[in-house]
C-alpha positions in Angstrom: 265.9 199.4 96.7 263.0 199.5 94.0 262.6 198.5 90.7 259.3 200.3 89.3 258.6 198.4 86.4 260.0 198.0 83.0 262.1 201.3 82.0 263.3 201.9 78.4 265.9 204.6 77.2 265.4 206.1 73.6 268.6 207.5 72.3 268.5 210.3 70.0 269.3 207.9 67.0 265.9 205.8 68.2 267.7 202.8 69.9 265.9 201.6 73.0 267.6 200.0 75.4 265.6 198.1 78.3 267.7 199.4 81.9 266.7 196.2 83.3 268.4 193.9 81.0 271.5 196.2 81.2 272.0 195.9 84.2 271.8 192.4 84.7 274.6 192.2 81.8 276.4 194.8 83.7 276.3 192.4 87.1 276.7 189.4 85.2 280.1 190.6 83.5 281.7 192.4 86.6 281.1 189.4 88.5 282.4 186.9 85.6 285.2 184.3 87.7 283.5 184.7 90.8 281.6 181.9 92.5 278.3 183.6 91.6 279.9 183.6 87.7 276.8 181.2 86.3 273.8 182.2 84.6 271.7 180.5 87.0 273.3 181.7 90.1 272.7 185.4 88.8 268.8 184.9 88.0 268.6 183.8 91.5 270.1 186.8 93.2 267.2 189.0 95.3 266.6 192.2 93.0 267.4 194.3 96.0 270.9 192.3 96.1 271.8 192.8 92.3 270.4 196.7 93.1 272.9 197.0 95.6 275.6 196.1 93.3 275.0 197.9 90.8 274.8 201.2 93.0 277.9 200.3 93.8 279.4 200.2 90.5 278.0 203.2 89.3 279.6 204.7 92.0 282.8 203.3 91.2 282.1 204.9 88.2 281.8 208.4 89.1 284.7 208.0 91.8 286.8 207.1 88.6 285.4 210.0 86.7 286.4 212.2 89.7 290.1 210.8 89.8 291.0 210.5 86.0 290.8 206.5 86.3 290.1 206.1 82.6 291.3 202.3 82.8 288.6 201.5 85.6 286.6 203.4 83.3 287.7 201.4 80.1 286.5 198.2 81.6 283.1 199.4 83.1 281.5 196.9 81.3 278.4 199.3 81.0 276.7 201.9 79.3 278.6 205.1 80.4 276.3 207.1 79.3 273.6 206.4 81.9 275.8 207.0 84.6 274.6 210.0 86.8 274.3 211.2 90.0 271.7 212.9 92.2 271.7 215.8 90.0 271.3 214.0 87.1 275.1 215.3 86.0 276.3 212.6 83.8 280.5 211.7 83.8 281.2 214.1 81.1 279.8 217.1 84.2 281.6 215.3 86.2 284.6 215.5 84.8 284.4 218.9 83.4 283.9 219.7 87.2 287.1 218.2 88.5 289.5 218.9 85.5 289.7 215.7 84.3 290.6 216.2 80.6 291.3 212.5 79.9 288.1 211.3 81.0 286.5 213.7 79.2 288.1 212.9 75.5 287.4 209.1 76.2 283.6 210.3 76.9 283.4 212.8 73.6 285.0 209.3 71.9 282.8 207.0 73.5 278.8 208.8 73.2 278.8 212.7 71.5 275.3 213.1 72.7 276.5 213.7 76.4 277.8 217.0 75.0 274.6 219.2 75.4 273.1 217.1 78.5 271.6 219.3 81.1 271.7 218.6 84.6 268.9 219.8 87.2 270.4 223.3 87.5 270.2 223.5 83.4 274.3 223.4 83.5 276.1 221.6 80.4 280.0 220.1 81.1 281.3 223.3 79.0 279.3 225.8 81.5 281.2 223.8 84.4 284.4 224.0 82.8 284.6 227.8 82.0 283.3 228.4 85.1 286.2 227.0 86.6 288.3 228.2 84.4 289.5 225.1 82.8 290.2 226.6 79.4 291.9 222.7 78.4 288.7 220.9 78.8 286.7 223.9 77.5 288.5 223.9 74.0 288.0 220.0 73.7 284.4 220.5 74.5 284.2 223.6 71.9 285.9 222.1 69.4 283.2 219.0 69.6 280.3 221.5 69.0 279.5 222.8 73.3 279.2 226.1 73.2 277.9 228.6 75.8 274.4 230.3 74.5 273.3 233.6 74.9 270.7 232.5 78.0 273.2 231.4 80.2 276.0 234.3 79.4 273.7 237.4 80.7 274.2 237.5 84.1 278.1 236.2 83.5 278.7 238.8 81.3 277.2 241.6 83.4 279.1 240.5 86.6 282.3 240.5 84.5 281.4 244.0 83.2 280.3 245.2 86.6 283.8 244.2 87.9 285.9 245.0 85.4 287.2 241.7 84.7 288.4 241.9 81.4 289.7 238.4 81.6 286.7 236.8 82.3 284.8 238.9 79.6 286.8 237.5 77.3 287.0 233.7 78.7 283.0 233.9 78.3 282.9 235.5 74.2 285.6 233.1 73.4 283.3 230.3 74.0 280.1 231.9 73.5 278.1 230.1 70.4 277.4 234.0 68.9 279.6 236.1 71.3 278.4 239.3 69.7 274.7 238.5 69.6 274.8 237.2 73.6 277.3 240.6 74.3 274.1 243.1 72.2 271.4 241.3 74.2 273.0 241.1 77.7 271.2 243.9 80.2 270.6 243.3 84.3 267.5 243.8 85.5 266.8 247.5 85.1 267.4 247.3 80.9 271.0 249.0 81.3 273.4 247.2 78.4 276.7 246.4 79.3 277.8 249.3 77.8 275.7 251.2 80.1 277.2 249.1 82.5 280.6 249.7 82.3 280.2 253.4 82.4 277.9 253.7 85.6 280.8 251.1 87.3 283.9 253.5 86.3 281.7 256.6 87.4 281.1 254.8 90.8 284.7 254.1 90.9 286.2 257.9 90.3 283.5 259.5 92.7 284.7 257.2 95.3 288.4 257.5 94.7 288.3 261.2 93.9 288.6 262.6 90.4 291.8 264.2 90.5 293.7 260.6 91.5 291.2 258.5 88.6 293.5 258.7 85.8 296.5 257.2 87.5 293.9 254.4 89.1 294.7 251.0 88.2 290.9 250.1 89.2 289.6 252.9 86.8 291.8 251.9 83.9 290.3 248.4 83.6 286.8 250.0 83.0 288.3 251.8 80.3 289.6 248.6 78.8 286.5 247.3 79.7 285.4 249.4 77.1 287.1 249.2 74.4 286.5 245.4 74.8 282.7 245.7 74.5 283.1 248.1 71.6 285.3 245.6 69.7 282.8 242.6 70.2 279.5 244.5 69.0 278.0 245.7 72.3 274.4 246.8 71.5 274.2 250.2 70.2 270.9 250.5 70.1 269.8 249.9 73.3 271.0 253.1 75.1 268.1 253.6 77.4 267.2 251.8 80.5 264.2 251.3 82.0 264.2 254.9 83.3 265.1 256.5 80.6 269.0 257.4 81.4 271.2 256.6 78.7 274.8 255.5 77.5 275.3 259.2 76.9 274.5 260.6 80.3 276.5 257.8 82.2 279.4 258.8 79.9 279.2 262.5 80.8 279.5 261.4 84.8 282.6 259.1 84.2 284.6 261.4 85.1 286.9 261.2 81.9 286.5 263.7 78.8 288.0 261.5 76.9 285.6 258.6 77.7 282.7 260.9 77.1 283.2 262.2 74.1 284.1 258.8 72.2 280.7 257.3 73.5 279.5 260.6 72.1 280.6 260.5 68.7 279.1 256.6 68.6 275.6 257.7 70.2 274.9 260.9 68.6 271.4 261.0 70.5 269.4 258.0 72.0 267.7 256.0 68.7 264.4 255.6 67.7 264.2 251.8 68.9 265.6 252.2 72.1 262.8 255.5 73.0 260.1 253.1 72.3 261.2 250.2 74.2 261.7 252.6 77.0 258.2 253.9 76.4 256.6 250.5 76.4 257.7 249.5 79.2 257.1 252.4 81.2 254.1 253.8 79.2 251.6 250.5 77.9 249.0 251.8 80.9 248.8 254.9 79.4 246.4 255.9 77.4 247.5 258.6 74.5 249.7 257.8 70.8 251.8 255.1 70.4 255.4 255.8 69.1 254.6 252.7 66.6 252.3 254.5 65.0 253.8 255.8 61.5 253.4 259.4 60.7 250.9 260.4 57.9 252.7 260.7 54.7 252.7 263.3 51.8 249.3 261.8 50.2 247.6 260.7 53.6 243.9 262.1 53.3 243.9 264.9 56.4 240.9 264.5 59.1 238.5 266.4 60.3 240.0 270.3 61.6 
């Protein structure tokens, strides 16, 4: 074991706390009774000895984070807070990870701040425990002010759009932080919004299954819910073009439902202004010739040279 050098912690209220000395307090008191219980005993230990110990107690730590021990928690007799492991997830991951809902309100009692803690993988507790489907743990977490942002929720929410799973589309808005802005920015990697999405999935689905058997397919109908789901939590309306120019409208046409395509048709009359020059500038910026920024002359605009 190795001790570099002094090592302070800053809290986000501005309170330092040397690691050194709290440790030592944290050996000192878990070994209070035993024949190394005196001050003077303790400053003699070999740092690699008093180390040792306390890697063991933090892992006695995170063991009763794992298992729901909140008494072996309770009497720690350290900073909780601090506790982490290899991938610097503090107890509050850790607990979100195993479903440990106890542990986790003594935590959110104990320190707030572990609430939007990353670990190395940029995960907070709530993005473990909705990923897991813990919706207990989840609430507690949302109610404290965890939320999921709009970052982490794009490639969620296209998965659960590419499959149809209305369930998890809705386990992922409900705990969004702005569930309607993260649902009108979500696209995958070739600009298609989920909307877009959705429609290119169901047509997928009824040219593989055969169009005359889609509208009694179980499979089909969830796209269709799908759907109405993204129309009901402000899907991006704007953004009807992908990267290659296809849009909402032309997806809609090959669903394979007439119903489907006309309803998309009476939202997207024809593809807006904002989504032709996003398509443009990505495709076009190499290209010499008028931009689609560039405003028309008006009425009194002096005319050039014939």
């Amino acid at each position: 074991f190795f001790w570099p050098g002094k090592m302070i912690m800053v809290s986000k209220g501005g309170v330092e706390t040397d690691l050194y000395e709290a440790y030592a307090a944290s050996v000192a008191s878990s070994n209070a009774g035993s024949k190394l219980a005196s001050t003077s005993e303790i400053q003699a230990w070999c740092l690699n000895t008093a180390l040792a110990n306390l890697q063991l107690q933090r892992r006695k730590i995170r063991l009763a984070a794992v298992t729901g021990n909140v008494a072996e928690l309770k009497r720690a007799g350290m900073n909780l807070a601090s506790v982490t492991d290899n991938q610097r997830r503090s107890l509050l991951h850790i607990a979100a990870l195993n479903g440990q809902l106890e542990v986790v309100k003594l935590l959110l009692s104990l320190d707030r701040s572990l609430i939007g803690r990353e670990d190395v993988n940029q995960m907070c507790a709530i993005d473990y425990a909705v990923e897991r489907d813990n919706d207990a743990i989840a609430d507690v977490l949302f109610e404290h002010g965890c939320g999921l942002t709009s970052d982490k929720l794009r490639d969620p929410l296209v998965a659960a759009v590419s499959d149809g799973d209305v369930t998890r589309f809705k386990r992922l808005f409900r705990y969004a932080r702005d569930g309607r802005a993260a649902v009108a920015s979500a696209a995958d990697k070739d600009g298609r919004s989920l909307v877009h999405i959705c429609l290119a999935a169901r047509a997928a689905l009824v040219k593989a299954v055969g169009a005359e058997v889609a509208a009694d397919n179980e499979e089909v109908a969830k796209f269709d819910v799908m759907l109405q789901e993204l129309f009901s939590c402000g899907a991006d309306w704007e953004a009807q073009m992908d990267f290659y120019g296809n849009n909402v409208i032309t997806e809609a046409q090959r669903s394979g439902s007439a119903a489907v395509a006309k309803q998309v048709q009476d939202k997207f009359k024809s593809p807006t202004l904002r989504a032709i020059k996003r398509c443009y500038s990505f495709h076009m910026s190499d290209v010499s010739g008028p931009s689609l920024s560039t405003p028309a002359p008006g009425p009194d605009a002096t005319p050039g040279p014939s």
